[in-house]
N, C-alpha and C positions, 0 to 999 in steps of 0.2 A: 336454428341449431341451439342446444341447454347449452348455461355455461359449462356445465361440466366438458362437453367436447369440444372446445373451443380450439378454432382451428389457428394456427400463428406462423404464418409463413415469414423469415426472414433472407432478404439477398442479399446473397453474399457470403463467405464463408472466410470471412477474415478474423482479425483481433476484435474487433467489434460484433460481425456478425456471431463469430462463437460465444461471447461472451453475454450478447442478449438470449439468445435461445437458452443459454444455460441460466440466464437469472433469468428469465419466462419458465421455464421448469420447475428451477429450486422456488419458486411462490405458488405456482401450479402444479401440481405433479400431475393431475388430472389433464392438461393442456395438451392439443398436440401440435407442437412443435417443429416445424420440416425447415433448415437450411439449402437453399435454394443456389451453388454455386454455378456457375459456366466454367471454368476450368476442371481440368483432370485433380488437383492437387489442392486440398485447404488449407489455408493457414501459408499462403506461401512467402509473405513478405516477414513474415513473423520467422519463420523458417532461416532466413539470408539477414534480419537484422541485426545491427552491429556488431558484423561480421561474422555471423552465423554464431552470434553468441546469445543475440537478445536482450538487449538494453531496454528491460521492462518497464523500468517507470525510476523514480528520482527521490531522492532524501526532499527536496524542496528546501534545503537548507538554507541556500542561498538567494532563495524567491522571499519577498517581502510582497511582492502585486505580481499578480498572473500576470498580468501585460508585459511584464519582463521576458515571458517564456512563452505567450499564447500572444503571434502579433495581429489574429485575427480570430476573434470569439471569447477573449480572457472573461469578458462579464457572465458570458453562460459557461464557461470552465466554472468560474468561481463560485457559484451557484451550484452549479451538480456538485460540488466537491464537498459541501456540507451534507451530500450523504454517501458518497462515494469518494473517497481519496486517497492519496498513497501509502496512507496506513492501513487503509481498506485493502488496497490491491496487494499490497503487503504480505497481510494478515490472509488472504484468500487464498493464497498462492501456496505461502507455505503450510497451511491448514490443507492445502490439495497434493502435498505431497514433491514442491518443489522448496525444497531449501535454497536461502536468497544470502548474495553477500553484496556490500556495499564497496564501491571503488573508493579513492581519495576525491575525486571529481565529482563524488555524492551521485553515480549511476547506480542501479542497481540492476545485477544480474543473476542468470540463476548458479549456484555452487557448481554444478557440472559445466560451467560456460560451456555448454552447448545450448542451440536455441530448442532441440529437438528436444530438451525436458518440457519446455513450454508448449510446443505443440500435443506431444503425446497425453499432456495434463489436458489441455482442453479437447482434446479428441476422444481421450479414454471416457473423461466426467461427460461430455455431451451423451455419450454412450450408452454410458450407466443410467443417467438420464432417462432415455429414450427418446433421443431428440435423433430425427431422424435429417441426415444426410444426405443428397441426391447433387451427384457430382454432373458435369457437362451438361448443364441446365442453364442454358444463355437467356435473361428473360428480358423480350421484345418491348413488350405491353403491359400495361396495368389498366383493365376497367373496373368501374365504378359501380356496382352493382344496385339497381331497383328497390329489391328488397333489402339490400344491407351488405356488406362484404366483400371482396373482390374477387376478380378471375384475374390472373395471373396468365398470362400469355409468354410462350417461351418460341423459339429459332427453330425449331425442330422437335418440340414434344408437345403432345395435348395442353391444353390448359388448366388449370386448376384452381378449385375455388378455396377462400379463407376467407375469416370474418376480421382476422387484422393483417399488416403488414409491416413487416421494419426494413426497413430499407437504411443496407449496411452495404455500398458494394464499392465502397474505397472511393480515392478521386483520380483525377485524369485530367493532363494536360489537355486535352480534347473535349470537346465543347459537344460532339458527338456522344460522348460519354452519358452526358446527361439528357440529351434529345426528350427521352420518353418521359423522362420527371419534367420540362416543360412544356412536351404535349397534355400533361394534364393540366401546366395552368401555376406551377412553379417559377418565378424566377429563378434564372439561374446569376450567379455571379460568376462573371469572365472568365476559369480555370487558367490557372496560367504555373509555370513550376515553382515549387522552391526548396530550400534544399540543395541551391546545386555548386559546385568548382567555377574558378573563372581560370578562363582562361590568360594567360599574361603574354604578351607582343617579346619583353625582353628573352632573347635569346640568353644573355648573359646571365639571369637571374636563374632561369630553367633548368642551365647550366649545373645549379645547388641542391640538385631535387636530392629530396633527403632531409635535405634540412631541417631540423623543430627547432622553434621558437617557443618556448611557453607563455610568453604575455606579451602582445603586443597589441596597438591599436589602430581598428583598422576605420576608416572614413570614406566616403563619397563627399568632394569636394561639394563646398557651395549646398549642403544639403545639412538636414536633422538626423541622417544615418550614418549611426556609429555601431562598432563592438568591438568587443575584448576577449582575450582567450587565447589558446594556443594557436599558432600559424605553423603549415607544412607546405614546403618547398615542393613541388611536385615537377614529374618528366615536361608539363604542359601549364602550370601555372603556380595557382594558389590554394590549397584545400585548408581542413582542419577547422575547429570550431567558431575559429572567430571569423573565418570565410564564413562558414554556412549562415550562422546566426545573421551574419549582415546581410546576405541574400534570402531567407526567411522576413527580414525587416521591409527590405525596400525591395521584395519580388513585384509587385506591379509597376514601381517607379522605373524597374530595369527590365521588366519586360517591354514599356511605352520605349524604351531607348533602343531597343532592336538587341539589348546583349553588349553593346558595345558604350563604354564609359570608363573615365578616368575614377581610379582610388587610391590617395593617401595613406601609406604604412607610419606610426612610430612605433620604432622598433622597443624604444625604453618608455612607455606611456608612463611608468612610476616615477618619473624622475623628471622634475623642470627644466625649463632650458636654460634658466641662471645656474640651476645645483649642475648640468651638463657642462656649461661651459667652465665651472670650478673646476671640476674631477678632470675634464680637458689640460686646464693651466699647471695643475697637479701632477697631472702625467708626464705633461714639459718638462717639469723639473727633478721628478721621482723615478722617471724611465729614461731621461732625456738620451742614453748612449744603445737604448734598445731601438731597433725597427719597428714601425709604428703598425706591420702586419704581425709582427709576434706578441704585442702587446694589448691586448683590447682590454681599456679600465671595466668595463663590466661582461656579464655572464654570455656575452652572444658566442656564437659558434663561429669559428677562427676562417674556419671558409666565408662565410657570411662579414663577415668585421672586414677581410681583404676584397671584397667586393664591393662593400661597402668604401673601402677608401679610393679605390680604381673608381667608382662611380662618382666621386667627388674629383677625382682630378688627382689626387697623391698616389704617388707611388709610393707601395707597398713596403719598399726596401730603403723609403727617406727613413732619418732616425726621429724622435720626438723632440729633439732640442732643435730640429730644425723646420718643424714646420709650419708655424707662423701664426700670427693673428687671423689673418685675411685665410688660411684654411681651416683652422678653429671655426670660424663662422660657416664655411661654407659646411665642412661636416659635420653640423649641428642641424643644421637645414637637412640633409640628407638622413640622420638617425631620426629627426623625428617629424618630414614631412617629404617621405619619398613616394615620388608620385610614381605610376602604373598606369598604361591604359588596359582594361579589361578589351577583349577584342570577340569573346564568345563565352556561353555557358557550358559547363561538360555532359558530357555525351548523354543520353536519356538514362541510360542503365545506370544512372549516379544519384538519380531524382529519385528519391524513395518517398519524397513528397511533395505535393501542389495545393497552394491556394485554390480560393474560389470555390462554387459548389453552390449548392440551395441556399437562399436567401436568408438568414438567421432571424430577418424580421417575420416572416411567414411558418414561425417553429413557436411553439407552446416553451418556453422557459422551463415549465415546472415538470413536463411530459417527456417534452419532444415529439409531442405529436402534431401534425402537420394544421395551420391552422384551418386551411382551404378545401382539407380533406379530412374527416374525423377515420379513425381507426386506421390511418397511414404515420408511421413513425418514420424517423432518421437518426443513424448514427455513426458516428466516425467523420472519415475526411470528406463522405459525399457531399457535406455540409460543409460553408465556409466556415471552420476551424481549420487551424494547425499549431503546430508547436515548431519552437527549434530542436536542433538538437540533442541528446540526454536520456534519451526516454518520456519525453514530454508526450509527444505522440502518442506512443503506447498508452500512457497513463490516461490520454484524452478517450481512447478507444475502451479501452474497459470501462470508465466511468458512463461513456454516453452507451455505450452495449448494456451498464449492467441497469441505467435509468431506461432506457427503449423496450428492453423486455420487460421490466416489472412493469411499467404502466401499459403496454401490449396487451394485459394478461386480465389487468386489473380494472 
């Protein structure tokens, strides 16, 4: 087959898969192009991202090393990103007719906080394209074809042949997920979730759902896993970003532990425990005739501060002049190493992302082309990448969709 009709089939019809067929296009226009979905619906997670707003990609303000934000694959992040990055995705986005605004939290979303500007922008441009679409297309098999190219083997439709392929079809806790990429001969690395809530045992604490905390720090004992960031009280446990990001860090350490393990909160990480027990001995004597539930020396949340001192053993309604050395110590231990046992992760419908995926070492760097297979690419989460948090994700998804199409093509 001439380059000029060069066939490019991509599976999957997500943030990645759309975005390589549309950079396979925009260098080829000549190409043809087919996104290869098994669902009714594309673009679905893109659709319901945060919180059907779309948390597309990130200032990076606060990134000095990918590894901060990518806890699996930041060296080939950091690499694709010298030609694709979030001034790129930036610059793409609202050149296609999505105007973007930045949060305080350096997310970025699109002006209509709907996700559906995002979708309809890459639905509409795939379009105009000519990149063709073929929804409930579940594909079983990949051969390797004699002459050169593949046949694509699907669940219920004939087959069909191409002379590349990209393989974009998201990740999966299930290890089934990827069967057919190691029946060709792909390592796969273990899928397992991340991204997700923990569950908390304390009935008492569960009791606060509601509750935000904007900075506190969160730890797994006896371990190198930490994070920072806002905490939310939930009906069932723990959520909010500095939950996820620690479960993004240590998702294989806590999947080996079955889900269940203890984790240390301090509530005031900014503040030592010498400068705590001052602002404590201060209060003794600056509040000494107030209850020590209506006075919390710093920003926590009044429900949260009177749980806090019931968990330490003071009642709420002692006053500050009388509460002593010997609970000064204890409730400095409890602001800033109050232990939790995690007992489960939250429900599957909370995991919007997993570790694991094809081997990173059997991927081309500079391509993404596979290296056991010439004319087979990868992009997105099938592959061991992930991000926390932010829009990191997304941003990981456009950059490896918009590197997988052009070298497709090319």
């Amino acid at each position: 087959m001439s380059i000029s009709t060069k066939r490019i089939a991509v599976i999957g019809g997500g943030a990645a898969g759309f975005f390589a067929a549309i950079a396979a296009k925009e260098v080829r226009p000549d190409a043809h192009v087919m996104i290869l979905e098994k669902g009714n619906k594309p673009l679905r997670k893109v659709a319901i991202s945060g919180g059907g707003r779309c948390n597309l990609t990130n200032t990076f303000q606060s990134v000095t090393d990918e590894k901060q934000v990518y806890p699996r694959g930041f060296r080939l992040m950091k690499g694709l990103f010298k030609e694709f990055d979030h001034h790129a995705a930036r610059q793409w986005f609202e050149s296609h007719g999505v105007p973007l605004v930045i949060q305080p939290d350096h997310c970025l979303f699109p002006r209509s906080q709907d996700a559906a500007s995002v979708v309809d922008c890459l639905t509409h441009t795939a379009r105009r394209l000519g990149v063709d679409c073929l929804m409930g297309h579940h594909v079983s098999r990949l051969e390797v074809l004699e002459q050169g190219g593949f046949s694509v083997c699907f669940s219920h439709q004939a087959p069909r042949t191409f002379d590349c392929v990209v393989v974009a079809t998201g990740g999966s806790p299930r290890s089934s997920h990827y069967q057919w990429l190691a029946e060709m001969g792909h390592n796969i690395v273990s899928p397992k979730p991340s991204l997700f809530t923990f569950e908390i045992a304390d009935a008492d604490l569960r009791a606060l759902m509601g509750t935000v905390v904007e900075r506190v720090a969160v730890q797994i004992p006896s371990s190198n896993f930490r994070s920072e960031g806002e905490l939310l009280v939930t009906h069932w446990g723990m959520s909010g970003p500095a939950i996820l990001r620690l479960s993004a860090f240590a998702a294989p350490w806590i999947h080996q532990q079955n889900f269940r393990f203890p984790i240390a909160v301090n509530w005031i990480p900014d503040v030592g425990r010498a400068a705590i027990e001052q602002t404590l001995m201060q209060t003794m004597i600056s509040q000494g005739r107030k209850m020590m539930g209506n006075a919390c020396p710093w920003h926590l949340p009044l429900r949260l501060w009177s749980y806090m001192l019931v968990k330490t053993g003071i009642d709420e309604q002692k006053k500050w002049a009388e509460v002593g050395k010997k609970n000064i110590l204890r409730l400095i231990e409890t602001l800033t190493n109050d232990r939790y046992d995690v007992v489960r992760k939250g429900a599957f419908r909370d995991e919007f992302v997993t570790c694991g995926g094809v081997d990173l070492s059997e991927i081309n760097r500079g391509t993404l082309e596979s290296k056991l297979i010439p004319g087979l690419y990868f992009a997105g989460e099938v592959t061991d990448v992930d991000g926390i948090t932010g829009g990191f994700n997304l941003q990981a998804a456009w950059t490896m969709g918009y590197k997988a199409g052009k070298s497709a093509v090319r």
